[in-house]
C-alpha positions as protocol buffer text, in pm:
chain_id: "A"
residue {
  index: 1
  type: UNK
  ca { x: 20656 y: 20000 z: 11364 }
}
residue {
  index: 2
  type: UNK
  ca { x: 20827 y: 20271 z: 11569 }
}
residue {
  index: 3
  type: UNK
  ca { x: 20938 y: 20568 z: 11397 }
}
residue {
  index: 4
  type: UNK
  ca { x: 21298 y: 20502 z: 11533 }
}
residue {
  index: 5
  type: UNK
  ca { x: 21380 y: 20197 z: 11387 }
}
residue {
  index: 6
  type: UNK
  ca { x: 21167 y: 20274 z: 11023 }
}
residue {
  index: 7
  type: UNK
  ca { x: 21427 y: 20537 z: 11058 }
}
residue {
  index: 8
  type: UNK
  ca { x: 21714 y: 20328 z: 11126 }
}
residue {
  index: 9
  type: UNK
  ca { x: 21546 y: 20090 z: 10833 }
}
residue {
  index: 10
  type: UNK
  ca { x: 21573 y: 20328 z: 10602 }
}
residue {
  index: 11
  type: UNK
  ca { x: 21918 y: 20443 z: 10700 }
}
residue {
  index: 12
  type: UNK
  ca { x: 22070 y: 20112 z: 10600 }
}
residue {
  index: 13
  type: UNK
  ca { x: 21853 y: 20108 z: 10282 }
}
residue {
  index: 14
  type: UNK
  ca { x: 22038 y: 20429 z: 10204 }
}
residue {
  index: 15
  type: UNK
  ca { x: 22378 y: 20254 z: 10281 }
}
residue {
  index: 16
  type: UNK
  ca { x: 22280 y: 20032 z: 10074 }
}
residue {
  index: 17
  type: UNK
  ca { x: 22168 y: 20207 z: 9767 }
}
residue {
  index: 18
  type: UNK
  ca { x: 22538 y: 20386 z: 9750 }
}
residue {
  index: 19
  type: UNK
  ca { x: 22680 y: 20027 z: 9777 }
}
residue {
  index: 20
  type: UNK
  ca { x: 22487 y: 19948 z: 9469 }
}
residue {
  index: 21
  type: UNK
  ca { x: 22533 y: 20270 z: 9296 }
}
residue {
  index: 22
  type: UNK
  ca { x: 22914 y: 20237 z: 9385 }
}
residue {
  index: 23
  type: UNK
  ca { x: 22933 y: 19899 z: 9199 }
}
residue {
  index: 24
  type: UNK
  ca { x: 22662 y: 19963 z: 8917 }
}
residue {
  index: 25
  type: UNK
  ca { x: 22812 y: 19897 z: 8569 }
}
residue {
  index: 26
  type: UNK
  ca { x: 23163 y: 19760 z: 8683 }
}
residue {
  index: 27
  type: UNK
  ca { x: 23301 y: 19417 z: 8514 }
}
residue {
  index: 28
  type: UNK
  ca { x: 23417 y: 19156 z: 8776 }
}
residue {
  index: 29
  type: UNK
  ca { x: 23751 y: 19214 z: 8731 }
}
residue {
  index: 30
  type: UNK
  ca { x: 23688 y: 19578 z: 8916 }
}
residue {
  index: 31
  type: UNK
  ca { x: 23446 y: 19361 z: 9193 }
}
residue {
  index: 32
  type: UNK
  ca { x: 23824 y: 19158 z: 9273 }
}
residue {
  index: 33
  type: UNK
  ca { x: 24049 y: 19428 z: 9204 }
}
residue {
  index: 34
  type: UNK
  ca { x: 24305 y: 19508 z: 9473 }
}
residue {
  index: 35
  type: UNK
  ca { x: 24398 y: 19834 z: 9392 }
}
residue {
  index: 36
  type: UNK
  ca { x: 24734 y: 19859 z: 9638 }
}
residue {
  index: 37
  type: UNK
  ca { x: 24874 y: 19645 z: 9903 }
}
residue {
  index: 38
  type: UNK
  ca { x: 24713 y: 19569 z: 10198 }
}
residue {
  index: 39
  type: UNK
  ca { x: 24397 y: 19651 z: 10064 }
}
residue {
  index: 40
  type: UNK
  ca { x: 24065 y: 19455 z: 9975 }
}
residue {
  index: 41
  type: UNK
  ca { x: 23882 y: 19432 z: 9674 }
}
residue {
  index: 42
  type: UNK
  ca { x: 23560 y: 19556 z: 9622 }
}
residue {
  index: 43
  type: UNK
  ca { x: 23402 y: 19203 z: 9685 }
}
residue {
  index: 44
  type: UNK
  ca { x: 23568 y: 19161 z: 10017 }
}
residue {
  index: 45
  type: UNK
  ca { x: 23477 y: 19504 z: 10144 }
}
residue {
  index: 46
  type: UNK
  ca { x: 23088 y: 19401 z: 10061 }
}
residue {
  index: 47
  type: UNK
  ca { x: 23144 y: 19052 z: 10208 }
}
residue {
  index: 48
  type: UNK
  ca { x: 23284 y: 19164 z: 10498 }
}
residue {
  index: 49
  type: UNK
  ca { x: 22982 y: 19464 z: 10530 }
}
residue {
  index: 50
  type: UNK
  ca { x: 22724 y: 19184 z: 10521 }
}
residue {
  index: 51
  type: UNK
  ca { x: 22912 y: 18929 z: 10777 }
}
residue {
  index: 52
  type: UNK
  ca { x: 22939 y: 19241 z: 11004 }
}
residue {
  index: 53
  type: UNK
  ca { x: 22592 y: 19353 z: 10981 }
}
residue {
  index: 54
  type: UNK
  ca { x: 22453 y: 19005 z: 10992 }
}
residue {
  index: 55
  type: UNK
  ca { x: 22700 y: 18950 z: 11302 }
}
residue {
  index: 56
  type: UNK
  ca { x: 22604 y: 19221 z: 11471 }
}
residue {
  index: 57
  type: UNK
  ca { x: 22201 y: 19142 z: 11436 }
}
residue {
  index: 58
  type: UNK
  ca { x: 22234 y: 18798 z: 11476 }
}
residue {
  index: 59
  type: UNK
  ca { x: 22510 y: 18723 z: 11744 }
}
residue {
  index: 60
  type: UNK
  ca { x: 22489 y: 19042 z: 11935 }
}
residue {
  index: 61
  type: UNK
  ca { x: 22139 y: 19153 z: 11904 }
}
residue {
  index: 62
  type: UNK
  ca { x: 21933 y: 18853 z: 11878 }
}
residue {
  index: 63
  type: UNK
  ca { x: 22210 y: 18645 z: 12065 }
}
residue {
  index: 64
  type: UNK
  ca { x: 22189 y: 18398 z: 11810 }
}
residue {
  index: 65
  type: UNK
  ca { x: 22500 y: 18210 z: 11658 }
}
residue {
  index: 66
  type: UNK
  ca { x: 22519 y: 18361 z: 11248 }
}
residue {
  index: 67
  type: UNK
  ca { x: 22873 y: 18106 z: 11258 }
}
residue {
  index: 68
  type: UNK
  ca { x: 23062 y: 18396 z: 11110 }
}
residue {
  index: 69
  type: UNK
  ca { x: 23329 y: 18333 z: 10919 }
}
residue {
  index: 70
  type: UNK
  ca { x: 23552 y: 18715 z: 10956 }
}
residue {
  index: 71
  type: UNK
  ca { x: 23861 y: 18599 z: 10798 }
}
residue {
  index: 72
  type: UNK
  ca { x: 23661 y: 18402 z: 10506 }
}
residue {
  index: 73
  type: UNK
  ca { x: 23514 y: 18755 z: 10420 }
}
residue {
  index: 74
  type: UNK
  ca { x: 23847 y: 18911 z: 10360 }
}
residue {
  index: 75
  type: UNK
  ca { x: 23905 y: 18608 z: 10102 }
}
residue {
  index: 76
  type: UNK
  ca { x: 23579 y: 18633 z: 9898 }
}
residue {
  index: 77
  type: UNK
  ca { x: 23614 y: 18673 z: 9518 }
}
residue {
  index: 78
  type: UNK
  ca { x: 23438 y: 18599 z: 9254 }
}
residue {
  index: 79
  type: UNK
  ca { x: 23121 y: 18689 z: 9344 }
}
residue {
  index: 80
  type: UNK
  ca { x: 22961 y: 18873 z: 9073 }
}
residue {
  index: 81
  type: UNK
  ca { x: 22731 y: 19222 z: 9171 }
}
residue {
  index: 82
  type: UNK
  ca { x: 22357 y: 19015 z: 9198 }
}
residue {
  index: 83
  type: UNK
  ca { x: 22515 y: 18787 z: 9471 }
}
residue {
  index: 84
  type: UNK
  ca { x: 22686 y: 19087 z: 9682 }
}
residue {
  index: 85
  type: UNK
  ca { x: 22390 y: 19301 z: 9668 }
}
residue {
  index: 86
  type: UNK
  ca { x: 22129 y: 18959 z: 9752 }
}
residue {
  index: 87
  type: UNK
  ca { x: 22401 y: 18939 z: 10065 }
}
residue {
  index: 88
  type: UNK
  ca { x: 22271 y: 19330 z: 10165 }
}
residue {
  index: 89
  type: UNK
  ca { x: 21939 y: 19259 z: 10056 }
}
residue {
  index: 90
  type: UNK
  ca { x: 21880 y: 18972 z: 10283 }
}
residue {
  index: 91
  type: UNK
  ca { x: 22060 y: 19219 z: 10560 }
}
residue {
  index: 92
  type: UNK
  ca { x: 21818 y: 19401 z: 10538 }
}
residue {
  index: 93
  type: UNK
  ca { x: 21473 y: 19188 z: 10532 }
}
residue {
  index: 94
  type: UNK
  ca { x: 21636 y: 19003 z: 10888 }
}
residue {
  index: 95
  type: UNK
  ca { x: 21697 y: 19388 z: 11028 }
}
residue {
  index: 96
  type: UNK
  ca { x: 21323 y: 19427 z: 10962 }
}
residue {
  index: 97
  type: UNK
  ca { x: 21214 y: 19116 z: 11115 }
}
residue {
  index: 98
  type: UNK
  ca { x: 21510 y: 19193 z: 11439 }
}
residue {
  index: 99
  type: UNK
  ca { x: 21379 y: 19549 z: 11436 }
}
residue {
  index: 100
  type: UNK
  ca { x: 20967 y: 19443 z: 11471 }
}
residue {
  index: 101
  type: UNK
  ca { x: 21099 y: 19190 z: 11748 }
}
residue {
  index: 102
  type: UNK
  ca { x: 21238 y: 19492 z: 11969 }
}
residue {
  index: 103
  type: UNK
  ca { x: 21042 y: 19773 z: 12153 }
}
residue {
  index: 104
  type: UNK
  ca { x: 21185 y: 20142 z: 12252 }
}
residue {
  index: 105
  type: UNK
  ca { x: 21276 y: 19964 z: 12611 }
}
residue {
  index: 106
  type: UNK
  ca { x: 21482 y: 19722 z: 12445 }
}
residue {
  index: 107
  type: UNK
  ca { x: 21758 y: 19995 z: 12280 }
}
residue {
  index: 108
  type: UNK
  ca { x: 21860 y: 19976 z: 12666 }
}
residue {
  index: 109
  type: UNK
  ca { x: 21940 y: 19651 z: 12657 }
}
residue {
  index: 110
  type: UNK
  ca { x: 22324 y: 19466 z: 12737 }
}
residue {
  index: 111
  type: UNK
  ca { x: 22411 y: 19209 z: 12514 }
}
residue {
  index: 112
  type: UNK
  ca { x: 22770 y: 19050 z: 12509 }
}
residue {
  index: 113
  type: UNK
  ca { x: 22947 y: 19123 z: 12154 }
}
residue {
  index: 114
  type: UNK
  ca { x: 23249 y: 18872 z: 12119 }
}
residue {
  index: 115
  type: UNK
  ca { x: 23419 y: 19078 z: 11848 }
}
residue {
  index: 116
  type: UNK
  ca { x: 23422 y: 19326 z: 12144 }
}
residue {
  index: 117
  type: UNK
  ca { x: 23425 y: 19114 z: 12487 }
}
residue {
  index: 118
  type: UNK
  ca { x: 23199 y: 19347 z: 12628 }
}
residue {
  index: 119
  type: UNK
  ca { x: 22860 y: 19426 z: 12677 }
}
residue {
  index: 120
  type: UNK
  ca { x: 22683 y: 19657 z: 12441 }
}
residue {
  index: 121
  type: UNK
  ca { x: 22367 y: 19826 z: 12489 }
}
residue {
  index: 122
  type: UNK
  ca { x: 22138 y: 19730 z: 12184 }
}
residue {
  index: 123
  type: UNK
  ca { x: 22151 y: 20119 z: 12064 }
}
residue {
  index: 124
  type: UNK
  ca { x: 22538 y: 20031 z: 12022 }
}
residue {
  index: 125
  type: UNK
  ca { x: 22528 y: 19758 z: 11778 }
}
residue {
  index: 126
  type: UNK
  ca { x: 22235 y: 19896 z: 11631 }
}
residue {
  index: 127
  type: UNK
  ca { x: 22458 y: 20261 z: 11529 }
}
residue {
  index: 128
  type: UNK
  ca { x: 22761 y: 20041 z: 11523 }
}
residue {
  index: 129
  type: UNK
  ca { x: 22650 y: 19871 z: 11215 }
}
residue {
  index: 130
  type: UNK
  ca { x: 22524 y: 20211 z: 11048 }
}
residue {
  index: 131
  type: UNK
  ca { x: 22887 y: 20310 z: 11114 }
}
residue {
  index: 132
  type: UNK
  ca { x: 23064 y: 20065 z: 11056 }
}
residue {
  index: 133
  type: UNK
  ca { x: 22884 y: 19999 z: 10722 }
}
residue {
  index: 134
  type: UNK
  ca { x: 22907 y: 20391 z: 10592 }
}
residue {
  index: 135
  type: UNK
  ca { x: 23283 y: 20361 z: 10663 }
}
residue {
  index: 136
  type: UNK
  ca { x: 23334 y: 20066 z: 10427 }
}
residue {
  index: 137
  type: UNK
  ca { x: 23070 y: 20289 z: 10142 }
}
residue {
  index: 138
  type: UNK
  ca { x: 23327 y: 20547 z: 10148 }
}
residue {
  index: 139
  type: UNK
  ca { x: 23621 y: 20246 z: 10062 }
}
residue {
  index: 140
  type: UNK
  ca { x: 23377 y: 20150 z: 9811 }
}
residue {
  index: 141
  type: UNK
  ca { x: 23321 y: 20481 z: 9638 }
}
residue {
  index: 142
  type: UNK
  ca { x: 23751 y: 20606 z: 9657 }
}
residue {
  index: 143
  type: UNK
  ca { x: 23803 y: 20264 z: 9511 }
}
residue {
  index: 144
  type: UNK
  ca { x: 23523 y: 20285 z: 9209 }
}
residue {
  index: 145
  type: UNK
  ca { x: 23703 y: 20621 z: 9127 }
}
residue {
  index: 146
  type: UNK
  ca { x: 24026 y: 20448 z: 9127 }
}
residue {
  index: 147
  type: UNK
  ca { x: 23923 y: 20206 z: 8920 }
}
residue {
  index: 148
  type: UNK
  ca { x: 23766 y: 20468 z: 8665 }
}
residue {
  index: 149
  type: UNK
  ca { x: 24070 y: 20668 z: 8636 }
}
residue {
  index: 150
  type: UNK
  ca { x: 24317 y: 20371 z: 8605 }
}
């Protein structure tokens, strides 16, 4: 495989390894804790990460349907740590399979993102989710130390 995307490979690995260090050791009631208003738990946030990433490799990359549910993410609970980080884990095995399926020529690519009505190029979705998903480790890490000091 092209060094670009074992790079990009390994940079949502990475995500994903302070996802799982972020949540390591914490009961469930810290995975559905909403620490303040207008906020999501810890379960959501990882829900949500995994919709998005599988949205965003699926729907806008591949162009095929993942029937994403957004709004159902923002409801999750009760899903304990195994079953969030299987969520990532399965992320990732279908961004190695979308990654051997696309050559240095296809990065150039336009695809139509809904969540976006535009056209992307395939480097956009591709960084998007690296973004997108490093924002939401940073929610997960301010809320583990809330929920430590509490």
């Amino acid at each position: 495989m092209n060094a670009f995307f074992e790079s990009y490979l390994g940079l949502l690995h990475d995500l994903h390894e302070q996802i799982r260090a972020g949540i390591e050791g914490l009961p469930q009631e810290a995975l559905d804790w909403v620490p303040l208003e207008d906020t999501n738990s810890i379960c959501a946030i990882i829900a949500h990460i995994s919709g998005s990433e599988l949205f965003f490799l699926s729907d806008v990359v591949m162009q095929v349907s993942s029937n994403r549910d957004r709004d159902a993410e923002f409801r999750a609970s009760g899903l304990d740590a195994a079953t969030l980080l299987g969520k990532l884990a399965a992320n990732e095995a279908y961004a190695r399979s979308v990654a051997e399926s696309l050559t240095m020529d296809s990065l150039n690519e336009e695809r139509f993102s809904q969540r976006h009505n535009r056209n992307v190029s395939v480097t956009w979705a591709l960084l998007h989710i690296l973004d997108h998903t490093g924002l939401h480790v940073g929610h997960i890490q301010i809320q583990r130390q809330m929920w430590d000091q509490r």
